[in-house]
N, C-alpha and C positions, 0 to 999 in steps of 0.2 A: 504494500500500500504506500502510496504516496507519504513525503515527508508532513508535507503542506496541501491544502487546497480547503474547499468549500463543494459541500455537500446539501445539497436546497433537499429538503421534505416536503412536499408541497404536494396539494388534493386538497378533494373538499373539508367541507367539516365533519365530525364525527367517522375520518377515515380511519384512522388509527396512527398520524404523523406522532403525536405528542408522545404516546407511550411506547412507539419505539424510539422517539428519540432519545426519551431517560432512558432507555435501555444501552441505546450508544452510548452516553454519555460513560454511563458506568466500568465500559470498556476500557482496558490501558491497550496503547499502542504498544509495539514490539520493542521499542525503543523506550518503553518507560512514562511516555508524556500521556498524558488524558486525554480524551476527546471534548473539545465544547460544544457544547451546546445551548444554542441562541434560539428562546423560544419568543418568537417576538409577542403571542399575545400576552404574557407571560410579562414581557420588558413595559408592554403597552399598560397595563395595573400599575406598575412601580412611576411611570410617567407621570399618567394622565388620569389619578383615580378620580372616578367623580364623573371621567369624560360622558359625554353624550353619543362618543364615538362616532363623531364624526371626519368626513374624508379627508380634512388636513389633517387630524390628529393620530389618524391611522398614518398619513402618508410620512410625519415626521418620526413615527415608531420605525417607520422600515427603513429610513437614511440612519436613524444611530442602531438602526442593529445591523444595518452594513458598513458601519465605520468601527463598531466593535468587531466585525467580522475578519475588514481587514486589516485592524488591530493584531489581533490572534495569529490569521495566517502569516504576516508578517514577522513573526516570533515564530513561526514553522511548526505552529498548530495546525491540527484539522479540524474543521468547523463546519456543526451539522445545524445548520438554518433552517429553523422549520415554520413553517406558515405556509396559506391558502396559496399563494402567488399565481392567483389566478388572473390580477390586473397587469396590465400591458406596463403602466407605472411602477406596480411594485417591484417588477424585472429589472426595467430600465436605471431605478434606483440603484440596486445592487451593482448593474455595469458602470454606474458613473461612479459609483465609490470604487471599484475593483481596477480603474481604468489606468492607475501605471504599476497594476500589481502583474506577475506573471502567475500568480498560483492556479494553477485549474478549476473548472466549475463543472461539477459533476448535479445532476438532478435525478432523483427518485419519487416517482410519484405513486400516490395512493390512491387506488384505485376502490370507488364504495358504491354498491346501487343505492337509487333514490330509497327505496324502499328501508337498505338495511341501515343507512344513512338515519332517518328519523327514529328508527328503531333504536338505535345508540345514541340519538339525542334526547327521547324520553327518558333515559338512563341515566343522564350527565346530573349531577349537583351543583354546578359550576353558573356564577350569574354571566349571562350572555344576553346580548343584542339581537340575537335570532328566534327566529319558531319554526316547528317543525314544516311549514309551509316553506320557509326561506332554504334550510335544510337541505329538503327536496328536491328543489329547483338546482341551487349548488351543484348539487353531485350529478343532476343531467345535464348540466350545461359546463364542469369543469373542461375548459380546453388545454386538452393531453397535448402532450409531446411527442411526436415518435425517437426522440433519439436518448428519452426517460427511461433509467429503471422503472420498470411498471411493478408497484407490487398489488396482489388483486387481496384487499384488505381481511375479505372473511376465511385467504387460504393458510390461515397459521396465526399464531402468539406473538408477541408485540418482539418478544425474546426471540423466535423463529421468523421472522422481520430482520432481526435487527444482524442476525448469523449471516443472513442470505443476503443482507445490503454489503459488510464485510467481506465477503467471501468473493462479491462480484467485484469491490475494489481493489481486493488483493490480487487480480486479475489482469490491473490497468486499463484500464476502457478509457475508452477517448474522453476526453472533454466535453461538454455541449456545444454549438455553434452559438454562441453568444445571443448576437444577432438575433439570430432562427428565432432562439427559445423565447426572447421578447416579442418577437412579430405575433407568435401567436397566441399572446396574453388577451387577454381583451380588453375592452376601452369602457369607462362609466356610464355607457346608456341607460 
């Protein structure tokens, strides 16, 4: 596995990004160092509690969790980002903080049906901004990647997630096309 780089977790909500990514996190590298992990809704509480959650507020959550990000890599961590990154903006952020970095951007996406989707949001305890009608919609309209780890969310443990995301890094797979991967974020209509 790489020394350095950036690892996006990104899908709908109720995929299962977050619990594999504390499962990353828990992980040591071969070399001794931790994995971070940057959960931006997570970072969005410690900012903005109280917030109304709205789209500057979200937009300014995902510029300092990409300058914490390229913090970290910069110190020749690996860094597993996880949030929705479903907008065209939330991407483009991440590239203009990464833009004189050379560390690689790898993306895994989680993969959830509408259905199972709201099924694990009536489950959640957690205060959110969402109902299971927003949910739904989410997970059928997240725009995938083709050049994403796909992980299909109901085929395994957040721990058997988190094996099989290591195992494909330890592998070296290409980078994302930067570009690409923002083009087909989508836009706030």
């Amino acid at each position: 596995m790489a020394s350095n780089g950036i690892v996006v977790l990104s899908g709908p909500p109720c995929s299962g990004k977050t619990a594999a990514g504390k499962v990353l996190a828990e992980k040591r590298t071969s070399s001794g160092h931790g994995r971070i992990h940057l959960e931006v809704d997570s970072l969005f509480e410690l900012l903005f509690p109280g917030s109304d959650r709205n789209r500057d507020d979200r937009m300014r959550t995902y510029d300092a969790a990409h300058l914490l990000a390229r913090m970290f890599v910069n110190s020749g961590e690996v860094v597993f980002l996880e949030c929705t990154y479903a907008r065209r903006d939330q991407r483009a952020s991440l590239l203009e903080a990464l833009a004189c970095s050379t560390a690689p951007l790898w993306v895994v996406e989680f993969f959830v049906t509408p259905d199972e989707a709201a099924s694990r949001f009536r489950e959640r305890r957690q205060a959110t901004d969402l109902d299971e009608t927003l949910v739904r919609e989410r997970a059928a309209e997240f725009p995938y990647f083709d050049e994403a780890l796909r992980m299909e969310s109901c085929s395994g443990t957040p721990a058997e997630h988190a094996k099989s995301i290591i195992a494909w890094l330890q592998q070296g797979p290409r980078p994302v096309d930067q570009d690409a991967w923002t083009r087909t974020g989508r836009g706030w209509n």
